[in-house]
Backbone bond lengths (Angstrom), bond angles and torsions (degrees), N, CA, C in turn:
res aa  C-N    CA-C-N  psi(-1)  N-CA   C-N-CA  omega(-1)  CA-C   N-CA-C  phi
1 X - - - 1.456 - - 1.527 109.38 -
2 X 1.319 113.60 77.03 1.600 115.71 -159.00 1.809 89.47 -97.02
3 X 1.321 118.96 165.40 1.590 127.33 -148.34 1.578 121.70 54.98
4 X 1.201 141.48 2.87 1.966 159.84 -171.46 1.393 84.65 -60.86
5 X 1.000 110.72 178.26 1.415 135.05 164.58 1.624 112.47 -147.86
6 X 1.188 133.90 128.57 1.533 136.03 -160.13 1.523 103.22 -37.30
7 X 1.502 116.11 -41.81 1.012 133.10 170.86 1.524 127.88 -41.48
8 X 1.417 109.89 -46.55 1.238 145.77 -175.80 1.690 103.74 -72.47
9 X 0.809 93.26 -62.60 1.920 107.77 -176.86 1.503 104.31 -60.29
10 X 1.168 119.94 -40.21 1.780 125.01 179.50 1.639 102.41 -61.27
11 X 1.816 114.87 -49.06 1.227 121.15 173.06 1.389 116.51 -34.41
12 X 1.476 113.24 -59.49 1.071 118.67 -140.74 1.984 95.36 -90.28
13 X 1.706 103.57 -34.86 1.347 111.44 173.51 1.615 111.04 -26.72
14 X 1.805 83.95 -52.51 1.731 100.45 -156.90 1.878 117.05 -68.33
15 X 1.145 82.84 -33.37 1.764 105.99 170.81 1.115 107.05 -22.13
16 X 2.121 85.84 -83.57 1.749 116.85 177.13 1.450 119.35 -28.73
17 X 1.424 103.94 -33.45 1.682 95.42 -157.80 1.545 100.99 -89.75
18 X 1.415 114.45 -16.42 1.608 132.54 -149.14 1.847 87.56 -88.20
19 X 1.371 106.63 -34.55 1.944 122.12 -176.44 1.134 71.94 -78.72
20 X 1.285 158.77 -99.88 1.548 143.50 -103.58 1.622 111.58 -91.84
21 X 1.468 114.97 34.04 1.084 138.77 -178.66 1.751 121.34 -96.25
22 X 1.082 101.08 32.29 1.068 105.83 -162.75 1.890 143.86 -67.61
23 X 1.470 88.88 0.43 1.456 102.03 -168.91 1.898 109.13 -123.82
24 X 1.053 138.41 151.75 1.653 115.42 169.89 1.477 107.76 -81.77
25 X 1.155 121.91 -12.60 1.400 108.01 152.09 1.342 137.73 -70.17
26 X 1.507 98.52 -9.88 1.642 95.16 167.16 1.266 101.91 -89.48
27 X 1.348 112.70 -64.56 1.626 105.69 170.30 1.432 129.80 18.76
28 X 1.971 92.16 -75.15 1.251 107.48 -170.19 1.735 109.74 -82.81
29 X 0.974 122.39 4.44 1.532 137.12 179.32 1.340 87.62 -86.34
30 X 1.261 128.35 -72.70 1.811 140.97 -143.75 1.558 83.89 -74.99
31 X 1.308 134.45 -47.67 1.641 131.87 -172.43 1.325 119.68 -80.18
32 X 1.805 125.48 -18.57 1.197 128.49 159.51 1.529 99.27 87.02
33 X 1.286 108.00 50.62 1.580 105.77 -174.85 1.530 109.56 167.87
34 X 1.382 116.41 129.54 1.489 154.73 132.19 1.569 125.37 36.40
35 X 1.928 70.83 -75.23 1.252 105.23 175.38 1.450 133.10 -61.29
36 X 1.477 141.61 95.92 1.230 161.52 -156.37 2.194 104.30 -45.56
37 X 1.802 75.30 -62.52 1.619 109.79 -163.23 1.839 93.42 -60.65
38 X 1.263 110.78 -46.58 1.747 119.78 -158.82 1.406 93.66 -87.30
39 X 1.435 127.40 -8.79 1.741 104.27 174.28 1.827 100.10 -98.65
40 X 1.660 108.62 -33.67 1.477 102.07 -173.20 1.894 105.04 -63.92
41 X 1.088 118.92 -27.42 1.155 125.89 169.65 1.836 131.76 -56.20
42 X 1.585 96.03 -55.46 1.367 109.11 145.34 1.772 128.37 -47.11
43 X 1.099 99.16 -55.30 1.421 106.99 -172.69 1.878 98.64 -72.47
44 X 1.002 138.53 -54.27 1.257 135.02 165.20 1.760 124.55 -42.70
45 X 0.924 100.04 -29.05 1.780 115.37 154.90 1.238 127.97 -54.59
46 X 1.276 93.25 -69.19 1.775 117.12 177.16 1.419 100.26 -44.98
47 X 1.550 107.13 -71.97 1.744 110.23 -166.24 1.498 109.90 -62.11
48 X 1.547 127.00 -11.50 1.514 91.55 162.36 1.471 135.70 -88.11
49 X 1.602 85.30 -14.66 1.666 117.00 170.22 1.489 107.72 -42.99
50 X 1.391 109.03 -73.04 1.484 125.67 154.81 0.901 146.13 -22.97
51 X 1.833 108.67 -41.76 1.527 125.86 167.46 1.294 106.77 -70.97
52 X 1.075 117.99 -48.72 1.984 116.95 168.79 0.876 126.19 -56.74
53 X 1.438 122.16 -43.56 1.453 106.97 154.79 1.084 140.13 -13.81
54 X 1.787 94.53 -80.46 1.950 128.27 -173.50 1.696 94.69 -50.38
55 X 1.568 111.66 -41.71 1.226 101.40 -154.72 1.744 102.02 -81.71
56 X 1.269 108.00 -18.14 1.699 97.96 178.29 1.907 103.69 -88.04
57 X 1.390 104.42 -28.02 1.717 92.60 175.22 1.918 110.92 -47.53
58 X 1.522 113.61 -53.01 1.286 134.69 -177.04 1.402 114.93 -49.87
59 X 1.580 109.18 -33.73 1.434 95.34 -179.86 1.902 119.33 -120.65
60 X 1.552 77.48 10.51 2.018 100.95 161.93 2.162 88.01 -84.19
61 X 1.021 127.44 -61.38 1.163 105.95 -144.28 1.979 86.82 -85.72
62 X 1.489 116.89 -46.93 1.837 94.77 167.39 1.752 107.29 74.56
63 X 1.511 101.86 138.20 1.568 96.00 169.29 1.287 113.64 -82.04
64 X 1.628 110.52 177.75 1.310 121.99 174.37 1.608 131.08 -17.12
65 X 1.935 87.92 -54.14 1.439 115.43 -176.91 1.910 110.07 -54.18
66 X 1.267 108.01 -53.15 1.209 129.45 -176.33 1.787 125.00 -63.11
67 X 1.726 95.91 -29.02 1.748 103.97 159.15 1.195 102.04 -72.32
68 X 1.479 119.98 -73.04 1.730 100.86 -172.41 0.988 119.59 -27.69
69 X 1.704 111.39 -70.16 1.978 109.54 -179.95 1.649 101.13 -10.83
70 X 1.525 98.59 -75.78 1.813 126.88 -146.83 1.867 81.08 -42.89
71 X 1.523 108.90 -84.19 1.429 105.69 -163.27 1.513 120.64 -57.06
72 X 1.362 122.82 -34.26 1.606 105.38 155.99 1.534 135.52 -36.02
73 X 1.588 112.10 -27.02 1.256 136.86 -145.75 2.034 102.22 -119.02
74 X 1.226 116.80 5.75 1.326 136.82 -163.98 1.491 90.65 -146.57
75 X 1.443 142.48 -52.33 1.202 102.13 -165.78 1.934 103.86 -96.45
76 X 1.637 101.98 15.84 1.527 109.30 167.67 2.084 102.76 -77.35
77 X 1.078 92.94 -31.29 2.018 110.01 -179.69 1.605 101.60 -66.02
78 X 1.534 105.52 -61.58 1.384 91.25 174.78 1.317 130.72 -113.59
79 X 1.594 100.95 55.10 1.947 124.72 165.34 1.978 91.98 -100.54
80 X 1.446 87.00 -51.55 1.561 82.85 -176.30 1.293 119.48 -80.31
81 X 0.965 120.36 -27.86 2.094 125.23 179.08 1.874 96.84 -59.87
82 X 1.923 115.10 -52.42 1.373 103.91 169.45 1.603 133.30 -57.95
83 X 1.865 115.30 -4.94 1.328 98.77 -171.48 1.457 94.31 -100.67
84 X 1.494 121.78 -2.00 1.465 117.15 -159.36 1.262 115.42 -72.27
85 X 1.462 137.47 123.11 1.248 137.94 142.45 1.292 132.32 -37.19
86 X 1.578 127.35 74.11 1.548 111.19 -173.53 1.340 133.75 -54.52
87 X 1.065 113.76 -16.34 1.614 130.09 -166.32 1.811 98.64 -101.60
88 X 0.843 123.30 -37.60 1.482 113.49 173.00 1.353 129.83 -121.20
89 X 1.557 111.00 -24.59 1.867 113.90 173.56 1.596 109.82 -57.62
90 X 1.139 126.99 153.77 1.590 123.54 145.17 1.090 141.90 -49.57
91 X 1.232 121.17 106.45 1.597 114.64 -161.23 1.733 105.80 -80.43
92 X 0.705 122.21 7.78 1.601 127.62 178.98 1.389 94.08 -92.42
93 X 1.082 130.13 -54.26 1.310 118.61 -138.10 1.805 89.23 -104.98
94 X 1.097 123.35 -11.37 1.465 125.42 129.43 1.827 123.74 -15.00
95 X 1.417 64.69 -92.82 1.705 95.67 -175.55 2.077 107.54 -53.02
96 X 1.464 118.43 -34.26 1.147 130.36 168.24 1.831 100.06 -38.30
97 X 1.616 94.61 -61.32 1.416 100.82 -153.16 1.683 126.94 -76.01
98 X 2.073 89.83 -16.46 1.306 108.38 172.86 1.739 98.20 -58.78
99 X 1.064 107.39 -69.44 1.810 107.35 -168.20 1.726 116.39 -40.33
100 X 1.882 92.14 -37.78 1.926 89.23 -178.22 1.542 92.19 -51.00
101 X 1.441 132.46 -70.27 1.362 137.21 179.10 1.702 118.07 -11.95
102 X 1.250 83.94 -63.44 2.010 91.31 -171.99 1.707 112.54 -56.42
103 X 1.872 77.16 -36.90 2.281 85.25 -168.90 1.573 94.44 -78.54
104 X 1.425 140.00 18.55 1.712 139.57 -167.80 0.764 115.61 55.55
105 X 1.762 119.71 36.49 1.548 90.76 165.07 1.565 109.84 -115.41
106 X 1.381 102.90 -143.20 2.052 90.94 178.90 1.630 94.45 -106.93
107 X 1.337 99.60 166.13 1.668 116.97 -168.30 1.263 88.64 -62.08
């Protein structure tokens, strides 16, 4: 899993273990409790928690196509961050133009 971040790898650790859940008796083993209703509940938590995760790791790391975008779209951030005047430009309308950038469009 080369590009992860330690962070990333714990995510995904945790995922794995959250899939290998396979029985409601483990469930209630992995949730520390009895209760049927309070682990499927738990466990239904977790995995969407989880699903957001996976799904923001996937589109932090992105294909080929999707780095270009990213770095086309960053060195448009810092073409314009280098022409800015801090002391007298508008920093709003800055900051306006950073976001046109992020959402693809032009500053």
């Amino acid at each position: 899993m080369s590009g992860l971040t330690a962070y990333h790898r714990h995510s995904v650790d945790l995922a794995r273990k959250l899939a290998g859940l396979s029985t409601v008796a483990a469930l209630r083993e992995h949730y520390s409790t009895d209760d049927t209703e309070i682990a499927l509940i738990r466990f239904w938590g977790e995995a969407r928690a989880r699903i957001a995760e996976l799904a923001a790791i996937a589109e932090r790391l992105g294909g080929d196509e999707d780095q270009a975008e990213n770095a086309r779209r960053l060195a448009e951030i810092r073409r314009l961050l280098a022409g800015f005047d801090w002391e007298y430009h508008d920093r709003q309308l800055v900051l306006e133009a950073i976001e046109r950038i992020v959402d693809g469009g032009a500053p």
